[in-house]
C-alpha positions in Angstrom: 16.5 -4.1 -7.6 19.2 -1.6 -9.3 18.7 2.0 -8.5 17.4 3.0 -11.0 14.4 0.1 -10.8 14.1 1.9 -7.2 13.6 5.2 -8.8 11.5 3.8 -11.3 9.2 1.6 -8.4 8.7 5.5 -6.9 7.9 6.9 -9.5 5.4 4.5 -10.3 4.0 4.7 -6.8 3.4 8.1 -7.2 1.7 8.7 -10.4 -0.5 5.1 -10.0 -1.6 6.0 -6.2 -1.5 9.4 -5.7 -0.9 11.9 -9.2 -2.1 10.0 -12.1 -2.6 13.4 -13.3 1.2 14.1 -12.9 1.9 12.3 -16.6 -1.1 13.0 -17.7 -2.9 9.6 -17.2 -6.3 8.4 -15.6 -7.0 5.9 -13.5 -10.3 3.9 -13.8 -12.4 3.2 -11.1 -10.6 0.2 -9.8 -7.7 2.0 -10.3 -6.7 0.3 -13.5 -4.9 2.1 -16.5 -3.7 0.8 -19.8 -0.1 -0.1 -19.8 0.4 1.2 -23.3 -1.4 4.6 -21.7 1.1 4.8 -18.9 4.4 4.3 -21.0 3.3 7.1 -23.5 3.0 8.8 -20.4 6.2 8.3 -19.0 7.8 9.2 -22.8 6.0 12.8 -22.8 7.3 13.2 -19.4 11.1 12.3 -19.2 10.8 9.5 -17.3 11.3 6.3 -20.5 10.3 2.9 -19.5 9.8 -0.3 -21.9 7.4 -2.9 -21.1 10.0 -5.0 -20.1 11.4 -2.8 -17.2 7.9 -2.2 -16.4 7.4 -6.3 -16.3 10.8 -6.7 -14.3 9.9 -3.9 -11.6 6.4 -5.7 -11.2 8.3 -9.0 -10.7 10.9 -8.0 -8.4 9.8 -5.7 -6.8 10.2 -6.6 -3.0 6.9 -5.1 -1.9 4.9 -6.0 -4.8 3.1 -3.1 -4.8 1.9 -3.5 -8.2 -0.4 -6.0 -10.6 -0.8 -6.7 -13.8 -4.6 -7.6 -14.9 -5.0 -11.4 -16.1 -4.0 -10.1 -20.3 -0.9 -8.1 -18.9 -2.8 -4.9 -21.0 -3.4 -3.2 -17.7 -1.6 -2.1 -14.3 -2.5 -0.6 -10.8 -1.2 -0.4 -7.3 -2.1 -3.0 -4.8 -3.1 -0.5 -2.0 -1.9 2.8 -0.6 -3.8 5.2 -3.1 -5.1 8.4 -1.7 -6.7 9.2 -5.1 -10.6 7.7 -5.0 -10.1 4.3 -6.1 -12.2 1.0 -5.3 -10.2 -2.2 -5.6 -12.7 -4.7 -5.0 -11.0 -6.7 -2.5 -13.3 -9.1 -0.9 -13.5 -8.8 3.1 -11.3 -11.3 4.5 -11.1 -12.6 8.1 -7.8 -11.5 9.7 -4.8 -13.6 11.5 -5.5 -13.2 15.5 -2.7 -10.5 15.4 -1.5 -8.2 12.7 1.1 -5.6 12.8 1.6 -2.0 12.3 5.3 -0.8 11.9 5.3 3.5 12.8 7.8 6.0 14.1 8.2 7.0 17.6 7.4 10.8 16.3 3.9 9.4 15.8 3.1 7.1 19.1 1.6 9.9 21.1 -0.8 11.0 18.3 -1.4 6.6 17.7 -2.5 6.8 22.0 -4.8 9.2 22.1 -6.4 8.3 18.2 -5.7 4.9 16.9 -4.8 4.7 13.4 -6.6 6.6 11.1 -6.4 6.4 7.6 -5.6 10.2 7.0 -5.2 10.8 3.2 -5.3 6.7 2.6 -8.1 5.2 1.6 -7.4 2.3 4.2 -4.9 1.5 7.3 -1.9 -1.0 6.2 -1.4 -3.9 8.8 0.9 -6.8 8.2 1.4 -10.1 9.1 4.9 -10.3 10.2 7.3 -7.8 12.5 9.7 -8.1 9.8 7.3 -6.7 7.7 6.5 -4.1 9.7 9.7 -3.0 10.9 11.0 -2.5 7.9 7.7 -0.4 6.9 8.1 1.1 10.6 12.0 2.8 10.4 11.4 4.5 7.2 10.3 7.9 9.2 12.4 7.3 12.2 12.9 5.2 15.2 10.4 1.8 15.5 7.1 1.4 17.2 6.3 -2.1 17.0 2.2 -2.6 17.4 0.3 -5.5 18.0 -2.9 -5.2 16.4 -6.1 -7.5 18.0 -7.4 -7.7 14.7 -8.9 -11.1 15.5 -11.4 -9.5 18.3 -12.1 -6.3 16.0 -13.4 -8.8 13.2 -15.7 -10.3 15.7 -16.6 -6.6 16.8 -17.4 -6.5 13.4 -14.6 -4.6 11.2 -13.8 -5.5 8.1 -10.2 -6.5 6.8 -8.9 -6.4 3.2 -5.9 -8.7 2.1 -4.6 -7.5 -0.9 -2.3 -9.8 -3.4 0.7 -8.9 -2.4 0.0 -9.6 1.8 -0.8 -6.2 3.1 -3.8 -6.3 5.2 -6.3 -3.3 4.8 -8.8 -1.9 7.3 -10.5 1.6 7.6 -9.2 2.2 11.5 -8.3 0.9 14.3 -9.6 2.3 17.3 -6.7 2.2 20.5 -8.7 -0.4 22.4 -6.9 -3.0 20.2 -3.5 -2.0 20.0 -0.9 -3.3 21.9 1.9 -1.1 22.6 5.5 -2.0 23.7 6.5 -1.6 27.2 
């Protein structure tokens, strides 16, 4: 993606997960908002966008971190909202292992807690290293987890997978994490 596709994929992030209220725009309850809301939005607000930027940065987009309902009339974020949303994703059993990319600023905090959630509405796993390393170095030097999340489905948690491959879950506790040596 250009730059300014980048800029524009932020941007999008944070006013359909986090500050709908930033343009001026609502989400519904599955976190859905009319496309034709959401570029009148970005108009009023100095940020232009055409439908067919908008389509391209859904396409592209390397993270996929946003859908288009069946009609194209709507858009949302896949995951990662910390505004109240329900997405209706359909509990899912997990690979054996999943993985969670962090910082080393964070590991001692990860020991003695797990991962929580915090302002999130869920914990983001993935199914590759890749994936998570490149999630993982944004804030800093990489922790590489292993997540059991095969055992904690049979200790009865409850995993999300959402369209674009993330895998969601509500916390997990440090007795299934695998840190490196």
């Amino acid at each position: 993606m250009s730059a300014k596709d980048v800029k524009t994929s932020k941007f999008l992030s944070l006013v359909l997960r986090h500050e709908p209220h930033k343009i001026g725009i609502a989400l519904d309850d599955a976190g859905w908002v009319e496309v034709s809301a959401l570029l009148a939005a970005c108009q009023r607000h100095a940020f232009p966008l055409t439908r067919e930027e908008l389509a391209r940065i859904v396409r592209e987009s390397d993270k996929q971190r946003f859908a288009f309902n069946e009609d194209r009339s709507r858009i949302r974020a896949n995951q990662g909202h910390s505004v109240e949303v329900e997405l209706g994703y359909e509990p899912t059993a997990p690979p054996e292992v999943l993985y969670h990319g962090t910082a080393e600023k964070y590991a001692d905090a990860i020991r003695r807690e797990g991962l929580q959630r915090r302002a999130r509405h869920h914990v983001h796993l993935s199914e590759t290293q890749e994936t998570a390393r490149a999630v993982g170095t944004r804030h800093g030097k990489l922790v590489m987890l292993t997540v059991r999340s095969g055992q904690m489905h049979r200790d009865g948690f409850k995993f999300y997978r959402t369209p674009n491959g993330v895998w969601l879950t509500d916390e997990v506790a440090v007795k299934y994490l695998l840190f490196p040596s």
